[in-house]
N, C-alpha and C positions, 0 to 999 in steps of 0.2 A: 589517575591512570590514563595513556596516551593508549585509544584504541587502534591497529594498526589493518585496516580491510586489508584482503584480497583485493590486487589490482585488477580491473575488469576483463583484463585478456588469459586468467588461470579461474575466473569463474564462469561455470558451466549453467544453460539455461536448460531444464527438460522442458521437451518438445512434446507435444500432444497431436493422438490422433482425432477425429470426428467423432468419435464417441466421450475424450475424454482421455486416453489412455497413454501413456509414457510410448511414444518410441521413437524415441533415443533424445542425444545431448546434444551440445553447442556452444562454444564461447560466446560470452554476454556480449564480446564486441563484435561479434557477426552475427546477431540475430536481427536487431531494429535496423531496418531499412524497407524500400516501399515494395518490398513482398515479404512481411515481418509473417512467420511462420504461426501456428499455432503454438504456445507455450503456459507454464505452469511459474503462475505470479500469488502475490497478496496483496491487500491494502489494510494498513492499521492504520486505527484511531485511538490516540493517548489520552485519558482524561486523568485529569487531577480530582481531589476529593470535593470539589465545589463544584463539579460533574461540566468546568470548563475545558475543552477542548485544543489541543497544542495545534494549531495551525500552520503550516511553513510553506517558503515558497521555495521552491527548486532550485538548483544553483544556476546558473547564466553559462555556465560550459555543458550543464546537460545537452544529451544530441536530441531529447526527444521533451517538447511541451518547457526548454530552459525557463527561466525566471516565474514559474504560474506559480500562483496561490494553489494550494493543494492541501488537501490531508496530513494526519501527522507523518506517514511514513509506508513509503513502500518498497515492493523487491521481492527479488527470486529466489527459492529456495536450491539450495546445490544439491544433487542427484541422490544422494545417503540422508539429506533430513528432512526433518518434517517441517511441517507448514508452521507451528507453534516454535518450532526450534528458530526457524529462520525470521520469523516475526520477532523474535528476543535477540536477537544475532545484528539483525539491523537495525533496530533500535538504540542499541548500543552502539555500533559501528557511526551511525548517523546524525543520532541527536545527544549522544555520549551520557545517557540515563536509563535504569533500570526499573526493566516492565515487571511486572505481577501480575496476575488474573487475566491472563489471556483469553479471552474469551472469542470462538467463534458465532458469527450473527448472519453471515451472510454466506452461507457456504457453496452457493452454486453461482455468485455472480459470477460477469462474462462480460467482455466488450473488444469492439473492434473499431479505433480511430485513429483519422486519419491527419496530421496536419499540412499545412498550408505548400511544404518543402514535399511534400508527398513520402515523409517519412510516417509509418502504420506503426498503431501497436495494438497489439490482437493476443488477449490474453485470458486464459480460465484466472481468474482473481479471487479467490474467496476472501473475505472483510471477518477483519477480528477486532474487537473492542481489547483495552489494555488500558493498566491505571498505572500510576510513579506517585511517589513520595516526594521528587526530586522537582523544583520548582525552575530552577534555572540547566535548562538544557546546554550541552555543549557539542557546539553545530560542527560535522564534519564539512570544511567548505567546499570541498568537492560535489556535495550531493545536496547541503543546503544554506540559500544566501541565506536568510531570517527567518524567526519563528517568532510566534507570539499567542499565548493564551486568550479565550474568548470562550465566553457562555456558550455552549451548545445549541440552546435556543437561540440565539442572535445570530450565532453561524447560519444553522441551519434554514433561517426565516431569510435573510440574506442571500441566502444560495437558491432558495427555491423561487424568488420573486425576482431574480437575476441582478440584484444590484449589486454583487460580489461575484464575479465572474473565476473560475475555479476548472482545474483540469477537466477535461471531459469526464473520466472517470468518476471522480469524486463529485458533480453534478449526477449523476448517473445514480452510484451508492446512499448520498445525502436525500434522494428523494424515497429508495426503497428505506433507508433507516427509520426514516421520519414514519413511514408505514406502521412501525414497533412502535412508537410513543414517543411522549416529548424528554421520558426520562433512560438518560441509556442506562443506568445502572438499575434499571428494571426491565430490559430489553432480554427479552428470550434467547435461550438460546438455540444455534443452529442443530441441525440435525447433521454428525458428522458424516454420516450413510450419502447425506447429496453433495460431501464433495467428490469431486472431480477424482478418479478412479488413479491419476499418478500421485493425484497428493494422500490418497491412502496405506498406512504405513501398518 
């Protein structure tokens, strides 16, 4: 089955106030620039049943962080769904496989970076862990050049001692994860209460 996204100029970003709180929209292709607004994102992490980790690097035309090694998968959810809806929405959209056991783990992360072009990305992000069946991914090439599986513990030990250099973000999330254990499929879960007031449904 051929997934076909929403092109980024009919997807809407929710904006966040200081506390957290929705108010109002924005097409995805006018929010990232170097007064990137406060807004309402996610980051997933895919594991397979050998608790190895799908890693991928961003595709070379992204405007923000192109070709890094990064996480399995991230993105905005559209103004009507929830954070869990849009984490299954772009999984599918992105690495053309389906997620199960969405699990939230990090429900209050946050960050705000900056790169080199002075393009920001300043985002409430809560982090969800997510398992598949599906062993070979099929890469949207718009959002990602390659992917590739790896032990969790070798990612992680890798990212934390910097000899795997990795989006800001996902340096950021990899060291609070690590916090939970070295096993994610025994990783607690989050407390929905501290996500972020727009992403509550």
């Amino acid at each position: 089955m051929t997934v076909h996204p929403h092109p980024a100029s009919s997807q809407m970003i929710v904006l966040c106030g200081e506390n957290g709180e929705a108010i109002g929209y924005r097409p995805k292709n006018r929010v990232h620039h170097r007064s990137t607004p406060l807004h309402l994102a996610f980051s997933s992490y895919v594991f397979d049943d050998r608790a190895h980790l799908l890693v991928t690097r961003r595709a070379h035309s992204k405007k923000t962080w192109p070709g890094v090694l990064t996480n399995s998968c991230c993105g905005h959810p559209q103004p009507t769904e929830s954070l869990t809806e849009a984490v299954q929405r772009r999984i599918r959209e992105e690495l053309g496989i389906t997620a199960y056991d969405t699990t939230l783990v990090l429900p209050s992360f946050s960050y705000r970076a900056e790169m080199t072009n002075g393009i920001v990305e300043n985002e409430l992000c809560p982090v969800y862990t997510v398992h598949t069946s599906t062993i070979t991914p099929h890469l949207n090439p718009d959002e990602v050049s390659e992917a590739a599986w790896m032990p969790w513990t070798d990612f992680a030990a890798h990212v934390l001692d910097g000899t795997l250099a990795v989006s800001p973000w996902c340096k950021c999330q990899v060291e609070q994860l690590s916090l939970l254990g070295p096993t994610p499929a025994a990783w607690p879960t989050g407390d929905p209460n501290q996500l972020p007031h727009a992403a509550i449904r």
